[in-house]
C-alpha positions as CSV (number, residue, x, y, z in Angstrom):
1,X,-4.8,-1.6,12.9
2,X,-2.7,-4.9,11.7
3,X,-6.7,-6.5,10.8
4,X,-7.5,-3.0,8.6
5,X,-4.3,-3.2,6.8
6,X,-4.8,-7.0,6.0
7,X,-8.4,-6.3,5.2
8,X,-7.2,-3.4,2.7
9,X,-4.7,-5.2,1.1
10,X,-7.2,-8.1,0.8
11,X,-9.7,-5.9,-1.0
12,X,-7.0,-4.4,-3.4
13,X,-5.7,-7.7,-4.4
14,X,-9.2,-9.0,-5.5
15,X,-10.3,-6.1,-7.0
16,X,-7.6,-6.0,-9.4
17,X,-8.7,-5.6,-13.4
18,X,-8.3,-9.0,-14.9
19,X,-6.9,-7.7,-18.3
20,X,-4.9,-4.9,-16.5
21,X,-1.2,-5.7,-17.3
22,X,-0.2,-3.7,-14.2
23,X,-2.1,-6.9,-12.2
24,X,0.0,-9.0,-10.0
25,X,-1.3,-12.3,-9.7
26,X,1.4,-13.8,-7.0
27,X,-0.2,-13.3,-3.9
28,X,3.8,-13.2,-2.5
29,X,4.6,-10.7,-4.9
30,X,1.7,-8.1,-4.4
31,X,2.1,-8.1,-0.8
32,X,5.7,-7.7,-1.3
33,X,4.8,-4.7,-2.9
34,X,1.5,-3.8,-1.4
35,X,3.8,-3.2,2.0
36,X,6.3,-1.4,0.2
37,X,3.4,0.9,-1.2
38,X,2.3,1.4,2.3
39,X,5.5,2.5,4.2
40,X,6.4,5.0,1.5
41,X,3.1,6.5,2.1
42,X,3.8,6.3,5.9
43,X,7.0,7.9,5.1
44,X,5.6,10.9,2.7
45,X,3.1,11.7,5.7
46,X,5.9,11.4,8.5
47,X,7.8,13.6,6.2
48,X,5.0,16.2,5.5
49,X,4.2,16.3,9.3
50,X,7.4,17.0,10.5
51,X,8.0,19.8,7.5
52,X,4.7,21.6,8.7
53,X,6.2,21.9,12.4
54,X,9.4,23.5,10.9
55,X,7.0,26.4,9.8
């Protein structure tokens, strides 16, 4: 799971648009975000999950 993640993030980093000014270039910075990204995603599904039992 960790490796996928890594690997992900990897891909998204490098695949960046070069003349995008929505790039990050600071590797510290875009995982800083990238993991951010990730656990309000996590979060949005938790949330959606548990809100479908309620029904």
């Amino acid at each position: 799971m960790k490796l996928s993640l890594i690997t992900r993030g990897t891909w998204q980093y490098l695949n960046q648009h070069i003349c995008d000014q929505q790039s990050i270039w600071s590797l510290k910075r875009f995982w800083y975000l990238y993991r951010i990204q990730l656990l309000k995603k996590c979060w949005q599904q938790q949330c959606s999950h548990q809100s479908n039992h309620l029904h």
